[in-house]
C-alpha positions as CSV (number, residue, x, y, z in Angstrom):
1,X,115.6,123.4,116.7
2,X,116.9,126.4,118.2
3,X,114.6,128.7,120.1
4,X,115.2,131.9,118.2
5,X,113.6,129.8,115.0
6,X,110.5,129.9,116.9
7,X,110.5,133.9,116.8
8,X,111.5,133.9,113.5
9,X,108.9,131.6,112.3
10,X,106.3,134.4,113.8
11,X,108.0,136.9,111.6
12,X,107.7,134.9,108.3
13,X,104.3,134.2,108.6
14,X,103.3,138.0,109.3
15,X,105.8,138.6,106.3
16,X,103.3,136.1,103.7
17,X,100.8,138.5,104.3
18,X,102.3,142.0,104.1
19,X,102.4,142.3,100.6
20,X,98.9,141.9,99.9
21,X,98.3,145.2,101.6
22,X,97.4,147.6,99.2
23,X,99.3,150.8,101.6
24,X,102.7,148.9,101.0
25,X,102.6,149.0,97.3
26,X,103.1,153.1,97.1
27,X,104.6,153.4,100.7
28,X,106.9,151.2,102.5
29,X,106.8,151.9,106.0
30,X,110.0,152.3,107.6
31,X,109.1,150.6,111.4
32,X,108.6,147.4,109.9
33,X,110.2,144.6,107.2
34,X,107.8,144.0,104.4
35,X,107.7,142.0,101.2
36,X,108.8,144.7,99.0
37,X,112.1,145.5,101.3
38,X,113.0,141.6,102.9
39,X,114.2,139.5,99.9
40,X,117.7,141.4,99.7
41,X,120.8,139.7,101.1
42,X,122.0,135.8,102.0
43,X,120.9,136.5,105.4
44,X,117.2,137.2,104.6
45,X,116.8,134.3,102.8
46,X,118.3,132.1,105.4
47,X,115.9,133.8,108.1
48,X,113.0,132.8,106.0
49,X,114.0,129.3,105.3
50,X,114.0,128.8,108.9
51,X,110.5,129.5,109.1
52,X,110.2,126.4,106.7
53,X,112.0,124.1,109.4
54,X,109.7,125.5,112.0
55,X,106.6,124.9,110.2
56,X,107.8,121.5,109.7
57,X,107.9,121.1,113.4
58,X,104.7,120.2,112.8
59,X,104.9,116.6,112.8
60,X,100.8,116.0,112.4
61,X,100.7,118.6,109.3
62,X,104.0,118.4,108.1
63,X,105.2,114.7,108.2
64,X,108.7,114.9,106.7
65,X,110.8,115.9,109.2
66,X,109.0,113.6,111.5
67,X,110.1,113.6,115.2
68,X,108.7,113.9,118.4
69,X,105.4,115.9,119.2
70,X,105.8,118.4,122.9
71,X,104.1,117.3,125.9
72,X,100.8,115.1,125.9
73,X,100.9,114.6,121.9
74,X,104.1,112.7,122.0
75,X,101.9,109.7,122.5
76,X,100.4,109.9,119.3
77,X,102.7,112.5,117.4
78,X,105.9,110.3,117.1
79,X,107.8,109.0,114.7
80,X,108.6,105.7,116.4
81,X,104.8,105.1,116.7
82,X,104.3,104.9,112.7
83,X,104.8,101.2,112.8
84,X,101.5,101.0,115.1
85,X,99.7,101.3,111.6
86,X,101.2,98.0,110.8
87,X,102.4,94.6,111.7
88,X,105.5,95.5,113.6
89,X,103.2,96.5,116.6
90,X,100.8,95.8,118.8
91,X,98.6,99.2,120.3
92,X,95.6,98.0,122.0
93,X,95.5,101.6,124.3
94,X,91.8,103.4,123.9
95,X,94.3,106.8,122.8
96,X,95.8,105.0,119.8
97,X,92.4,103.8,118.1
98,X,93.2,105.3,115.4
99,X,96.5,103.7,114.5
100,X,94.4,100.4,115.6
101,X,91.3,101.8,113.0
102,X,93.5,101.9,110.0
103,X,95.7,99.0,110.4
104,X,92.4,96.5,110.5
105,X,90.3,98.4,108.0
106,X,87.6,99.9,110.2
107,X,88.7,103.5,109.8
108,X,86.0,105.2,108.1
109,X,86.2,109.1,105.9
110,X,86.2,111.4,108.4
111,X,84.4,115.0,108.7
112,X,87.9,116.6,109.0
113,X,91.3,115.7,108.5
114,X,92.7,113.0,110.2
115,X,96.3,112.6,112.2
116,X,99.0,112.7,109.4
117,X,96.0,113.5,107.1
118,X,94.9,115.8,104.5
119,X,96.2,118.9,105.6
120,X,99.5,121.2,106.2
121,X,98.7,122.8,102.7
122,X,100.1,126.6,104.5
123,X,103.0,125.2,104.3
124,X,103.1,124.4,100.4
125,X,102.3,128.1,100.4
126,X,105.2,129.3,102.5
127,X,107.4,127.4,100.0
128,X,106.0,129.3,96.8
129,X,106.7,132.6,98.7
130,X,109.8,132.2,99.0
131,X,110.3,130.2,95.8
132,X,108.7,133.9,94.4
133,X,111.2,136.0,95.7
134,X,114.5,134.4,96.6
135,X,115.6,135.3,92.9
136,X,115.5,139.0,94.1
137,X,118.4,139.1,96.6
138,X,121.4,140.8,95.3
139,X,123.8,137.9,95.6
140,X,125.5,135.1,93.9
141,X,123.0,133.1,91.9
142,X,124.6,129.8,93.5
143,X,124.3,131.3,96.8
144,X,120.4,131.9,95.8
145,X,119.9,128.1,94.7
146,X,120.9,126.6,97.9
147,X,118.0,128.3,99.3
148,X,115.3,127.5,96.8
149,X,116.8,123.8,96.7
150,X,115.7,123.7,100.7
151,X,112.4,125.3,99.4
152,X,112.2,122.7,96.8
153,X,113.1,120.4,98.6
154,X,110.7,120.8,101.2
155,X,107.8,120.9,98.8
156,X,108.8,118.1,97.1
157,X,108.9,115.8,99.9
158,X,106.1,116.8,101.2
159,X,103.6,116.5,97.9
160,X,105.3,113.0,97.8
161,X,104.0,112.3,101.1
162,X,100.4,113.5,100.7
163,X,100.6,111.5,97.0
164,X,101.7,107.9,99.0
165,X,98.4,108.4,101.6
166,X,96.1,109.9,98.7
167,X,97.3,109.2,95.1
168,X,96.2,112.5,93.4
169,X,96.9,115.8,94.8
170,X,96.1,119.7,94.2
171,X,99.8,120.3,92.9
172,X,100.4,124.3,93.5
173,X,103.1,126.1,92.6
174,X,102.8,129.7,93.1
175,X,101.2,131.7,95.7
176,X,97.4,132.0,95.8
177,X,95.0,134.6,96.9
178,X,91.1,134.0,97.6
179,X,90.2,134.5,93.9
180,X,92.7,132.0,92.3
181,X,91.0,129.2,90.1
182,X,93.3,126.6,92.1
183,X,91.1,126.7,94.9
184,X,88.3,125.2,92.9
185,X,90.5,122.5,90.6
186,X,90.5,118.9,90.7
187,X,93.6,117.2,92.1
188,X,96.6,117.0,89.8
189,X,96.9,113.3,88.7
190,X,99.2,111.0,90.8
191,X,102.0,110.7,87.7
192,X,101.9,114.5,86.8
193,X,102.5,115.5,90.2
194,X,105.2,113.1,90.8
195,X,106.8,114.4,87.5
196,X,106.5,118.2,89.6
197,X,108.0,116.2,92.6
198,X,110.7,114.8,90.5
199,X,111.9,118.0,89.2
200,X,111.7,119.5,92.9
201,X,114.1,116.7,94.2
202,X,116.5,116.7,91.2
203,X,117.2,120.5,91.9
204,X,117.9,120.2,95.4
205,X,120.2,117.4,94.9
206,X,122.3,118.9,92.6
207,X,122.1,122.7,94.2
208,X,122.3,122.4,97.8
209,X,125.6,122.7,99.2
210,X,127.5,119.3,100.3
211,X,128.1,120.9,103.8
212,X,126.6,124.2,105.7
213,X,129.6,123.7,107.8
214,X,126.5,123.4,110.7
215,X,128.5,120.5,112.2
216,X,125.3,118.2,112.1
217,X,124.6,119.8,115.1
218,X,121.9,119.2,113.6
219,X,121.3,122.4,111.1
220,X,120.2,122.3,107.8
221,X,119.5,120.1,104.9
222,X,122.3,119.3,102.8
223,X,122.4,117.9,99.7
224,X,123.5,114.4,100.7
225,X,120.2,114.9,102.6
226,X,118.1,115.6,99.4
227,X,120.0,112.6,97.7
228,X,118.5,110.2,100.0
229,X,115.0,111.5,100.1
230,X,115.2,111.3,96.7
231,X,115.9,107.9,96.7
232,X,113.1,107.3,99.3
233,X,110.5,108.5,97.1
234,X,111.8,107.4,93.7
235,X,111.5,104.0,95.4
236,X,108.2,104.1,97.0
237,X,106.9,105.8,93.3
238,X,109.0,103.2,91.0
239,X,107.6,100.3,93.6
240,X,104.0,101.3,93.7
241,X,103.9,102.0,89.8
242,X,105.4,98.1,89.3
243,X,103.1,96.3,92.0
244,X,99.9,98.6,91.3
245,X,100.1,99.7,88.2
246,X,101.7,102.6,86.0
247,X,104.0,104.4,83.7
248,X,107.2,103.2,83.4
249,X,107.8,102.2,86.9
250,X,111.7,101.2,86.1
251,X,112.5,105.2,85.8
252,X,111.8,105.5,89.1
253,X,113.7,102.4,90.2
254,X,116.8,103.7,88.6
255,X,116.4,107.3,89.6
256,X,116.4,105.5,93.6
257,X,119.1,103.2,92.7
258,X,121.9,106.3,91.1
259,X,120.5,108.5,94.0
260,X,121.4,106.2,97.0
261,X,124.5,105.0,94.8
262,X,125.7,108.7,94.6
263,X,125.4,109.5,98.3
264,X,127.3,105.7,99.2
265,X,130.6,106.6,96.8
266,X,130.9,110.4,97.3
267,X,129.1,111.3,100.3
268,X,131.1,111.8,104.0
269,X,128.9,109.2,105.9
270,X,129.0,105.7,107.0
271,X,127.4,103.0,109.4
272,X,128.1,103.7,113.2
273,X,130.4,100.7,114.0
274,X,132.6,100.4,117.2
275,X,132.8,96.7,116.5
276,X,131.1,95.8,119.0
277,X,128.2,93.4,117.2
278,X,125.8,93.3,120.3
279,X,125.3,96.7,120.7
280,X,126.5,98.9,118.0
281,X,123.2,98.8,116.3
282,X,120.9,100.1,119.2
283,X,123.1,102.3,120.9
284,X,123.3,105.5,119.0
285,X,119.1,105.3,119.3
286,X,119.3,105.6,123.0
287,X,121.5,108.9,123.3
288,X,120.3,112.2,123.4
289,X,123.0,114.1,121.7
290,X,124.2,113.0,118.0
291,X,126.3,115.1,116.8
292,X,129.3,113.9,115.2
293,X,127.5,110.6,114.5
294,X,128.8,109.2,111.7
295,X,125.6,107.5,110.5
296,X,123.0,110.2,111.4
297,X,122.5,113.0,108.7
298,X,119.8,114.3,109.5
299,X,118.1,114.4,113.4
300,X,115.7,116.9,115.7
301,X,117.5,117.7,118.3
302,X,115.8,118.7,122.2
303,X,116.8,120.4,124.9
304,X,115.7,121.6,128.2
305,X,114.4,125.0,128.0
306,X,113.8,125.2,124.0
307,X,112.3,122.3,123.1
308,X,111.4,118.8,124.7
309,X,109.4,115.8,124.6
310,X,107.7,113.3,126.9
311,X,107.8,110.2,124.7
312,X,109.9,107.7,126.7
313,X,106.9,107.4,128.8
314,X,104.6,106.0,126.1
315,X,106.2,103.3,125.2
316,X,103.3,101.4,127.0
317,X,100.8,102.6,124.1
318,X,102.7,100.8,121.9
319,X,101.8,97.8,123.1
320,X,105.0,96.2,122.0
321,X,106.5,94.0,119.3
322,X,104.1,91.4,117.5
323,X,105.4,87.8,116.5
324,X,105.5,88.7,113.1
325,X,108.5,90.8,113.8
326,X,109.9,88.3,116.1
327,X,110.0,85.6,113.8
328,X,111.4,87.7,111.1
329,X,114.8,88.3,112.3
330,X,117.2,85.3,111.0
331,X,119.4,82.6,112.9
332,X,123.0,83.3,112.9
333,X,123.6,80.8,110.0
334,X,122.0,83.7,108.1
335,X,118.8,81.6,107.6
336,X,115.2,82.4,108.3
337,X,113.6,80.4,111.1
338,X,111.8,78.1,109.1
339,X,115.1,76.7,107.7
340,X,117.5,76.9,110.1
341,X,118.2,73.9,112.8
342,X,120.1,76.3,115.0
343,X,116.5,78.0,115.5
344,X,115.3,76.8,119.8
345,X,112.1,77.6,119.4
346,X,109.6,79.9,121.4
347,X,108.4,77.9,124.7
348,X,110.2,80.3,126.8
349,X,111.2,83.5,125.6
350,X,114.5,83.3,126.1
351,X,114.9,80.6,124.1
352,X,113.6,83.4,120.9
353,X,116.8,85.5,121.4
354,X,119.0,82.2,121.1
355,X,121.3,82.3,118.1
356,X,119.7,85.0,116.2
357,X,120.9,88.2,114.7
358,X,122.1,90.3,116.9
359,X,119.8,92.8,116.0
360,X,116.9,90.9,118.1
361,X,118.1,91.2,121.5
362,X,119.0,95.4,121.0
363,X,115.1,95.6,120.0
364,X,113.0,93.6,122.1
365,X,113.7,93.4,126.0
366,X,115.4,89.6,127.0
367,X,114.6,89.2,130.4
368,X,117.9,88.7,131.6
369,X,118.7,93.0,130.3
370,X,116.3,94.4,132.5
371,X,118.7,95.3,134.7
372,X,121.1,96.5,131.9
373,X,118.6,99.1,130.4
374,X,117.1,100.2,134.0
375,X,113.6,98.9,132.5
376,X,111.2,99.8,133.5
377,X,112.9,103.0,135.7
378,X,115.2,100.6,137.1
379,X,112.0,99.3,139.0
380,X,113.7,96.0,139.8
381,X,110.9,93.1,138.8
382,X,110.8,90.5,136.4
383,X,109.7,90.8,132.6
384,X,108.2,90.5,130.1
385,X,104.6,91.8,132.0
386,X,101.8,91.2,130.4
387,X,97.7,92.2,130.7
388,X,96.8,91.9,134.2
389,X,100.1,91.3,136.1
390,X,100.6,94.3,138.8
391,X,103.1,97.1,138.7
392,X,105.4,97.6,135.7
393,X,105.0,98.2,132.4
394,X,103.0,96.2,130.4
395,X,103.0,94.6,127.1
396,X,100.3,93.6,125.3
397,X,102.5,90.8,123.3
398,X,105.2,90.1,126.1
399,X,107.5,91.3,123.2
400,X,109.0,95.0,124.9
401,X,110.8,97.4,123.0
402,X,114.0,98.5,124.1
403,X,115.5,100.0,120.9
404,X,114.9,103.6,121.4
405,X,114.1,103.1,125.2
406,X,116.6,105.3,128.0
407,X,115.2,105.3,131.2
408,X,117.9,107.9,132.1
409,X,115.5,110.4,130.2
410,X,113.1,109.8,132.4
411,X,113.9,109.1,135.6
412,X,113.9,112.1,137.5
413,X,112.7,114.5,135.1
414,X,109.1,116.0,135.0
415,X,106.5,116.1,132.6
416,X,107.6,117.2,129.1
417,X,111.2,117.7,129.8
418,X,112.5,114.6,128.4
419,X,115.2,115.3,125.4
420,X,114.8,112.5,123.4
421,X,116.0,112.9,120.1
422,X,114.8,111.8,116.7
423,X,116.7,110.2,113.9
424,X,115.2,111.8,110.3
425,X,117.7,111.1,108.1
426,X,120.8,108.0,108.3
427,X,122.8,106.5,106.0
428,X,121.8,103.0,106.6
429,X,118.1,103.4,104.3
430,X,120.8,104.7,101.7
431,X,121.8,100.9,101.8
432,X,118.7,99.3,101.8
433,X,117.4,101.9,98.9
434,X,120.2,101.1,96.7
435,X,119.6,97.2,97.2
436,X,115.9,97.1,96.9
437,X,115.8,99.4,93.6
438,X,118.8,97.5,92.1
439,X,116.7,93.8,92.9
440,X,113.8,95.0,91.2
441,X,115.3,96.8,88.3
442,X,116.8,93.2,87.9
443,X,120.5,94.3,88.1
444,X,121.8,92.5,91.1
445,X,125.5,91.4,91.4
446,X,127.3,90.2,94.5
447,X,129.4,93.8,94.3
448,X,125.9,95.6,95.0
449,X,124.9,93.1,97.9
450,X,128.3,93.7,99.8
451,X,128.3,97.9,99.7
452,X,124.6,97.9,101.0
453,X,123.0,94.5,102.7
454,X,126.1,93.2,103.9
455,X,127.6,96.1,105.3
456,X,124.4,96.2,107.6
457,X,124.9,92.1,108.2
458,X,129.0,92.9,108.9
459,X,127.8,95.5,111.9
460,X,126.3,92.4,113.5
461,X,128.4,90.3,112.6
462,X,125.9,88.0,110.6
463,X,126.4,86.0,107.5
464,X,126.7,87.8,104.1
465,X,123.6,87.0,101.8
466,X,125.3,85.6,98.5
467,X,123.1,85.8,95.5
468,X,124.3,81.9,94.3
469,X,122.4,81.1,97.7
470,X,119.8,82.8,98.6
471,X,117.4,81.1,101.1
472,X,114.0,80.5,99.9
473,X,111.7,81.2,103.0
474,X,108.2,78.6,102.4
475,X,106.6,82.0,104.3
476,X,106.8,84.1,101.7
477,X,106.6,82.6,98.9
478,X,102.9,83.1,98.2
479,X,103.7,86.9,97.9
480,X,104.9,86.8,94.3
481,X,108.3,88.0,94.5
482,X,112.0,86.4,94.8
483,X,113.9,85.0,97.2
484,X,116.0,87.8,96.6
485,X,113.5,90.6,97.3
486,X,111.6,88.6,99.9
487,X,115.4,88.7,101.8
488,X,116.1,92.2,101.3
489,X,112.6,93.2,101.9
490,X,113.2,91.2,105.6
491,X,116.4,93.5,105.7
492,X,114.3,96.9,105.2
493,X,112.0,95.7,108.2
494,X,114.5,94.6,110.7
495,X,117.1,97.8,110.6
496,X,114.4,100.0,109.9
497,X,111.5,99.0,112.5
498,X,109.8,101.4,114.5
499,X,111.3,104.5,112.3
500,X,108.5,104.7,110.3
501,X,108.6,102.6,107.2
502,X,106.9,99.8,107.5
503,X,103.6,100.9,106.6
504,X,104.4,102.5,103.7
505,X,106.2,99.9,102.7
506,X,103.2,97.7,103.0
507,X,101.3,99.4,100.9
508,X,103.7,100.4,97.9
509,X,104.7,96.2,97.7
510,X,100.7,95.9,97.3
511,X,101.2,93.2,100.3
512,X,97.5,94.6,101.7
513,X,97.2,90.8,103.2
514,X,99.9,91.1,105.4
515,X,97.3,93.5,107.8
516,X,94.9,90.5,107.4
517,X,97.2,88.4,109.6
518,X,96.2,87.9,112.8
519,X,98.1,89.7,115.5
520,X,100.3,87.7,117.9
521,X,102.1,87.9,120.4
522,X,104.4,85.4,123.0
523,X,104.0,81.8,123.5
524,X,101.5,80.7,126.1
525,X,101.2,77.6,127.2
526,X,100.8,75.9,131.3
527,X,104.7,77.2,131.7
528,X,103.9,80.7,130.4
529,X,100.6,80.5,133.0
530,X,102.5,79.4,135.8
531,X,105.8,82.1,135.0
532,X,103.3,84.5,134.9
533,X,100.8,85.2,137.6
534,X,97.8,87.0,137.3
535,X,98.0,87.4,133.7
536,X,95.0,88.0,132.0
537,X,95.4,87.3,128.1
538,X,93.4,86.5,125.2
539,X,94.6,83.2,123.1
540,X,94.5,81.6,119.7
541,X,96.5,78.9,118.2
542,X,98.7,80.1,115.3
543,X,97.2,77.9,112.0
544,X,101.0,77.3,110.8
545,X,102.7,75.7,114.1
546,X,99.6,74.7,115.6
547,X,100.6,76.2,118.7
548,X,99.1,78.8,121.1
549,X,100.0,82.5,121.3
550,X,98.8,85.7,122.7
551,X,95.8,87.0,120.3
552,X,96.1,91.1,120.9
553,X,92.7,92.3,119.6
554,X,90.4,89.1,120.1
555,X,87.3,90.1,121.9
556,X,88.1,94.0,120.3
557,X,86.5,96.1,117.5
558,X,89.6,95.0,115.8
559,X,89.6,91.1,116.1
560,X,88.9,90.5,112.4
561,X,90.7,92.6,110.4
562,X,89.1,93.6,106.9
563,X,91.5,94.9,104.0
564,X,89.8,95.9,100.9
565,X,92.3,95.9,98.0
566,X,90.5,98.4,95.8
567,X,90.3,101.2,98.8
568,X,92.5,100.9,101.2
569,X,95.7,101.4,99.8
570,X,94.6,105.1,100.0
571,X,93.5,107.1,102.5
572,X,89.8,108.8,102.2
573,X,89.4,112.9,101.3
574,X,87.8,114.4,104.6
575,X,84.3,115.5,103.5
576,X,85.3,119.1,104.8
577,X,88.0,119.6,102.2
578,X,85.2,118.0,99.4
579,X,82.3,120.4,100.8
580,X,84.9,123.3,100.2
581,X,85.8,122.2,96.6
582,X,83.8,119.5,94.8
583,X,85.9,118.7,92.2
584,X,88.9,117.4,94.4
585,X,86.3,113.5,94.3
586,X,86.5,111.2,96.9
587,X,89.5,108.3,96.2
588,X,87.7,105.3,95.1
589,X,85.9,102.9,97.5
590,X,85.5,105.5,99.7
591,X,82.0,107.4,100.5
């Protein structure tokens, strides 16, 4: 964001508080903007909404627009590290414990809110301020609703946020003072809330303007924007309410299917494609400007001197891609590994990347692109590196990520100055919305397939997936769903990974086993020994192929996962926030 929204943030927050002064009821002062004078023209409430979007800078208490935290906390705070709370990656560093905590099940309630947690409620407030006083500006009312659809749309997505990690939530909207009965209230039930949510998301997608004429450079929220953050949570509500239980679950399923279907027929964007299969798909995540990107509606944009980041240089924490991922991506006969005979095998790693999708080798590091990428800093020796080998980065699979990585935002630059930028919003989850909610409302057809999977498959160049042939996959099909699903669900995780999905996704499929499988990473046999000297790696032997892989967490606090299906498809209610207010009650299973 722009520096002078930092400024303006100050102002708005001083402004929430002017008008309970007493003094400014009978006398407004004439040195300074108060409540009672502000909410007048367009540009007021433009200035104010700004304050909205810095607040949401915030990625820890506000994770919606989620990006990339300043300095030190970008090894924690960022977006691409979501996965970590899954089974895409593999952290093993002591400063990601807690990513490592929830994803086995040892994370216990804490005393106060936790990373991503229970929190960022000041900034439900700052929306009912303004939602309290836009209506007072002497101007158009549809120039007025663009501005409380960003406000509404900023409260709706974040209540849907706090519902997915806590179920029931203290649903506010107006502004409190200390004396308001809503301070001492149990939580708003899960379905009410969402109803609130829904009502939030279906204003802002029908009153936001199509285009701020910003340029996407990047600006504001448009209403293409709200269309597919609509469909995000529609899904994740329609999904959970089918796999866990709930009212009318097929509402929500249609509501994410005509959302993502709207923005794919009307709206201005579509996939970044230069035809060039092998590395269309990863290189728009390794620039630092994206404006003009076809693709990308909605990104946080840093630069030198406003606002930066330092997260290229954490990559390490990650500990890198697990063999689940791996494993996932298909052969370029468009079948799973497990079917397909073009499939080498994993005794060396290069053999992995051997006709597969495309999509494989622009995510994880082959050995032979080192060079290519300048990994790592262009330092000029071998990898993969893994635990124990000297110099280099290490991985604790083998499996290094190279999707987002650009050494050229690193090398040379200082601490913290780094202008990586993050992708919030693109068109390609449109796709994947639209195809998941039609699947599992049951209303599939070839036509729906070929405007959302396949346009994803025809960027790499892969086989179409034809619903009169779907491959059945024997590894998932113990999970309960279709071929179908299980296919598109595969989609979802391979154009999505490390963006910040998968664990949600996880837990709205009810698929809680899935953090009970053991963590794996590369082959390692007498070659791997030999290829690599000095390694120091834990082992286990993978109870499918009967062959032995890199075990991340044996011999940690994490080695044996627990997953407890009545508790830990919610997070716990810090014991701060029940102190303060009794009646909010702990989500169950939790003490």
């Amino acid at each position: 964001m722009k520096k002078h929204i930092i400024t303006i943030g100050i102002f708005a927050t001083t402004l929430l508080f002017s008008g309970c002064n007493d003094e400014f009821l009978e006398r407004y002062p004439l040195d300074r903007i108060t409540n009672e004078t502000f909410w007048n023209t367009e540009n007021d409430l433009r200035v104010y909404n700004n304050s909205l979007y810095d607040l949401a800078r915030n990625d820890d208490n506000v994770p919606i627009l989620h990006g990339h935290y300043q300095g030190f906390d970008s090894h924690w705070g960022s977006v691409w590290f979501q996965d970590e709370f899954a089974d895409n990656m593999a952290p093993r560093h002591a400063r990601h414990a807690f990513f490592q905590q929830v994803r086995s099940g040892k994370h216990t309630t804490p005393a106060a809110p936790q990373q991503f947690g229970y929190k960022g409620w000041n900034f439900v407030r700052a929306c009912n301020v303004g939602l309290a006083n836009y209506d007072k500006a002497n101007i158009a009312q549809n120039i007025k609703d663009r501005y409380i659809g960003e406000a509404r749309l900023f409260r709706g997505w974040f209540y849907a946020e706090k519902v997915s990690k806590f179920g029931d939530v203290p649903w506010v909207d107006k502004e409190l003072n200390t004396e308001s009965e809503e301070l001492f209230a149990a939580r708003t039930p899960r379905e009410q809330a969402m109803e609130k949510v829904l009502e939030d998301l279906n204003f802002a997608a029908t009153k936001l303007p199509d285009n701020w004429g910003d340029g996407n450079a990047p600006g504001r929220l448009n209403r293409w924007c709200a269309l597919l953050v609509k469909s995000r949570i529609c899904l994740f509500e329609g999904t959970w309410r089918k796999y866990h239980g709930g009212t009318d679950p097929n509402k929500w399923l249609q509501a994410a299917a005509d959302a993502a279907k709207e923005l794919i027929d009307k709206g201005p964007y579509r996939l970044y494609n230069t035809g060039n299969p092998d590395t269309d798909y990863n290189a728009y995540h390794r620039v630092l400007n994206l404006a003009g990107n076809p693709e990308v509606m909605y990104w946080r944009k840093y630069q030198l001197g406003v606002f930066t980041n330092h997260v290229q240089s954490y990559f390490e924490y990650a500990g890198g891609a697990t063999k689940s991922l791996v494993e996932d991506y298909l052969c370029t006969d468009g079948l799973p590994i497990s079917l397909s005979p073009l499939y080498k095998g994993d005794d060396k790693i290069e053999d992995v990347f051997e006709n597969r999708d495309p999509r494989l080798r622009q995510t994880i590091l082959h050995p032979a692109d080192a060079a290519k990428y300048k990994y790592h800093l262009a330092d000029g020796r071998s990898y993969p590196r893994v635990l124990g080998m000297a110099g280099g980065y290490i991985s604790e699979t083998g499996y290094h990520i190279i999707k987002h990585y650009n050494a050229d935002d690193m090398i040379g630059k200082a601490f913290d100055t780094a202008e990586s930028p993050a992708i919030i919003l693109r068109f390609a989850e449109a796709l994947l919305n639209y195809a998941e909610a039609q699947a599992e409302l049951g209303k599939m057809t070839q036509g729906d397939l070929d405007i959302s999977i396949n346009k994803l498959r025809d960027r790499v160049k892969m086989p179409h997936l034809k619903l009169a042939n779907v491959p059945v996959d024997p590894r998932y099909t113990a999970d309960g769903i279709s071929p179908l699903i299980a296919e598109i669900r595969r989609e979802r995780r391979i154009e999505l990974f490390m963006e910040g999905f998968r664990y949600g996704d996880l837990r709205r499929w009810k698929q809680g086993k899935k953090f009970l499988i053991p963590t794996m990473g590369m082959r390692w046999d007498d070659a791997a020994k030999a290829r690599y000297p000095g390694a120091v790696v834990k082992t286990a032997v993978d109870p499918v192929s009967k062959k032995t892989y890199i075990d991340v967490y044996q011999g940690t606090d994490y080695a044996n996962p627990v997953f407890d299906e009545a508790k830990h498809y919610l997070w716990p209610i810090p014991l701060n926030s029940l102190a303060e207010n009794p009646a909010i009650k702990q989500n169950p299973g939790w003490q």
